[in-house]
N, C-alpha and C positions, 0 to 999 in steps of 0.2 A: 761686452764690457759695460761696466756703470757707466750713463752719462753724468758728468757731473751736473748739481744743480747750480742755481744761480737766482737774483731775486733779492728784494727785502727780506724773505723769511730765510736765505741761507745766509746773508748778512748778519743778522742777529742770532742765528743760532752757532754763527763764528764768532761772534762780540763775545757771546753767553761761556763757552768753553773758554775762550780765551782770559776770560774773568776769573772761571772756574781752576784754570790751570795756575794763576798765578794766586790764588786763595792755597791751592796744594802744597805751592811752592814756597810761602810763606811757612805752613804748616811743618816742614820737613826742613827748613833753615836751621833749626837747632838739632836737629836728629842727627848722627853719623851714618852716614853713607853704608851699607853691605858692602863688603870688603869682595866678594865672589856671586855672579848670580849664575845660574845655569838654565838654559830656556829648553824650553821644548817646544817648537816651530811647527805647529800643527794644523792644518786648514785648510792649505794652499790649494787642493784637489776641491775640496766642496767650495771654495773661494769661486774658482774656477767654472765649478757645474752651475752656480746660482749666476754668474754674471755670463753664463753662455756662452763660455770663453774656452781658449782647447783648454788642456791640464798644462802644457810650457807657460802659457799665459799666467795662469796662479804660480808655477814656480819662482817666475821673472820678478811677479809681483812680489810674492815671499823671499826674495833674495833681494829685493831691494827697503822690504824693512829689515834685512838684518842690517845693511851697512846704515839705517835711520837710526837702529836701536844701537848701534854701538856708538852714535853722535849724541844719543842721550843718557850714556853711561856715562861716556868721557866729560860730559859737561854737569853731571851730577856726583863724582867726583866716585864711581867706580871701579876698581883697577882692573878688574878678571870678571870675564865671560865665560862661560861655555856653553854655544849651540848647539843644540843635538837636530843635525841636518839632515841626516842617511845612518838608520840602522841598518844592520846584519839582515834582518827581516825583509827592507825597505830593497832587497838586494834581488829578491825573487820577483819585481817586477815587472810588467812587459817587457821586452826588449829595445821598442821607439821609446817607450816613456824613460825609461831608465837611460836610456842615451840622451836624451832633453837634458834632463836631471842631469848625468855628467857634463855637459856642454855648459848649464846654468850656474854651476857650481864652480866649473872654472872660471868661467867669468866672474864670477863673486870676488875668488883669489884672489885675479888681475887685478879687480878693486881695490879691494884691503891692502892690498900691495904699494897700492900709491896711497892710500889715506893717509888722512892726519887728524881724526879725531878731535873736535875741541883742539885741536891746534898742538897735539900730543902726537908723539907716534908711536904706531900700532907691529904689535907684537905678534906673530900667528904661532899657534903651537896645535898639530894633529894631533887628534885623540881617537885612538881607533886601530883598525886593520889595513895599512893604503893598501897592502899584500892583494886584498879584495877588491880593489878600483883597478879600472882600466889603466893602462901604462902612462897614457897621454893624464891621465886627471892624477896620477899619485904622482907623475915624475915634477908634476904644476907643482902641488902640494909641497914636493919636497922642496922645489927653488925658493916658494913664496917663504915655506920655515927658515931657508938659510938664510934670505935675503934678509929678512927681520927678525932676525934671531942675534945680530951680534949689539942688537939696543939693549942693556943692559936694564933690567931691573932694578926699581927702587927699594933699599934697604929702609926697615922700619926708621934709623937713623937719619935716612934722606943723603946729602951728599951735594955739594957744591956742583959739580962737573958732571949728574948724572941730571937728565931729565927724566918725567916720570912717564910714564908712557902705559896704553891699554894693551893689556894681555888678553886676547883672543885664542882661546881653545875651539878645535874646528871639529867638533865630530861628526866625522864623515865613514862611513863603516863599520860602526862601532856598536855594540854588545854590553850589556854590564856583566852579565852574567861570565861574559869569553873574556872582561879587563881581569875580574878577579881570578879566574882561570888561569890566564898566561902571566898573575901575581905571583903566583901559588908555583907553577912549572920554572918561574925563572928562579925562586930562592933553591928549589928539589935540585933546578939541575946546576946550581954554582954549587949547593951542600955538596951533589953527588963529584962535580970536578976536581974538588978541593978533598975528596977522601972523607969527609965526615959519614958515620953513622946514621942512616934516617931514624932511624928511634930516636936519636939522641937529640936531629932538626925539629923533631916533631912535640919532643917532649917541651922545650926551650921554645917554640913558636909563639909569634907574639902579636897582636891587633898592628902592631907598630911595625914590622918589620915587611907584612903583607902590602901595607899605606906607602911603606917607601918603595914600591914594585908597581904600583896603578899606573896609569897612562898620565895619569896629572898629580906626580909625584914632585912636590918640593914647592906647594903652593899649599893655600887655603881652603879647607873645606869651603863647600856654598853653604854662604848663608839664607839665601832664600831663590825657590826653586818656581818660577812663573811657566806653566803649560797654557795654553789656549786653545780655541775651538769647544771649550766647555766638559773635555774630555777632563774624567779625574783619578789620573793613575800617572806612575811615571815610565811607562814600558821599559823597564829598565835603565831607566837613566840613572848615571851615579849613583850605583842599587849601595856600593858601600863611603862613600863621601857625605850623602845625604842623611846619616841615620842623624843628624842632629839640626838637618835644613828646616825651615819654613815654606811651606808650599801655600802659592797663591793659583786658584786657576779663575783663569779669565772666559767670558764666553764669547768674546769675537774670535773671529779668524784671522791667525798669523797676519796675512795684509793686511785688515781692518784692524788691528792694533794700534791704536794712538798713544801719541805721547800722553794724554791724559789719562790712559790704563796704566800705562807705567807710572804713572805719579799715585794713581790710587790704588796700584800693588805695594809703593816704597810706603805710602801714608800707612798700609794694613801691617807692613812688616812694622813698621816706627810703633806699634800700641800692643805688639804682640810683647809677653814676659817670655823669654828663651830659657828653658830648665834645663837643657844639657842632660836630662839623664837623670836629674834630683828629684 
């Protein structure tokens, strides 16, 4: 593992960020907050090989800045996450490692389960296929959703009696390709229950009617899309939510992620002009 350093020169080079961050912070005071981010959690395994450490070791690490980074949404006033933690893909390997991964993942839950975010509390919603997780980590998944599922979301309106709270989408399982797939299968087969004609579904199909089908149906596109590890693609991550994101990619790895990337991914989205399509 890293040892940490220590010394006059790691003093000042925490003074120096520490300056740095609140110069960010300054900077992003007038800006509006991204309403939705979605991450892509990338690193954890090379995290792990350069600090000579097993691969659980980088998972544990990488699982412990997702609950830092949901501390620094909620306090920069972002309401919806989604981390993309375990694809479809991510499903073919080894058998020890992949059982880590389930074990580190449940523990995450547990976590977010008790958090409070910025002193908000925290919402969980699966995105994905639990069908494909083990019984013990989907049956997790589904208490942590119900347990924090009956916190009510904030209406644009806002609301006396409601507090506002972070919405966490947990992608665990999950495909872009197989969300728009099982979009697509679930309007075919209500048309098909209901007696309608497919020519006539097909012809009437609409961008609109597929968005109200996806796994994170009845929320906000993301408006900016942070991968790391320096990798620059989104392996499918919200292949159709994203056609109008901002993608920032970082080149440290998921645990060496600081809160000062995240201030100079918010500073890149705050300068960028969003054309929608125009």
């Amino acid at each position: 593992m890293k040892r940490p350093q220590s010394g006059p020169r790691q003093g000042l080079k925490h003074l120096a960020y520490s300056l740095y961050e609140r110069r960010l912070l300054a900077d992003l005071s007038s800006q509006p907050a991204p309403q939705h981010i979605g991450v892509v959690v990338d690193g954890n395994r090379r995290w792990a090989k350069l600090a000579g450490a097993e691969t659980a070791e980088g998972h544990a690490a990488g699982a412990q800045k997702i609950v830092e980074f949901i501390d620094w949404c909620a306090e920069l006033g972002v309401p919806t996450v989604t981390l993309y933690m375990l694809s479809t893909d991510n499903m073919s390997r080894s058998g020890e490692e992949l059982d880590q991964l389930m074990r580190i993942i449940g523990d995450l839950l547990d976590q977010l389960a008790e958090s409070r975010p910025g002193g908000r509390p925290l919402r969980v919603h699966p995105v994905g296929q639990p069908e494909l997780l083990p019984e013990p980590l989907a049956q997790k998944l589904w208490c942590v959703t119900t347990a924090t599922g009956s916190i009510p979301l904030v209406s644009p309106e806002g609301g006396a009696d409601e507090e506002p709270c972070v919405h966490v989408n947990v992608a665990v399982g999950y495909g872009g390709r197989q969300e728009i797939t099982d979009a697509v299968k679930d309007l075919l087969l209500k048309a098909a229950d209901e007696g309608e004609d497919l020519r006539q579904v097909a012809d009437r199909l609409t961008p609109d009617q597929i968005g109200e089908r996806l796994y994170t149906r009845g929320q906000p596109d993301p408006d900016l899309i942070i991968r790391t590890s320096g990798e620059q693609r989104l392996s499918g991550f919200l292949m159709w939510q994203s056609a109008y994101s901002e993608f920032y990619f970082a080149e440290a790895l998921w645990p060496d992620f600081r809160r000062v990337d995240f201030l100079r991914a918010l500073r890149d989205f705050a300068k960028r002009q969003r054309r929608f399509g125009s």
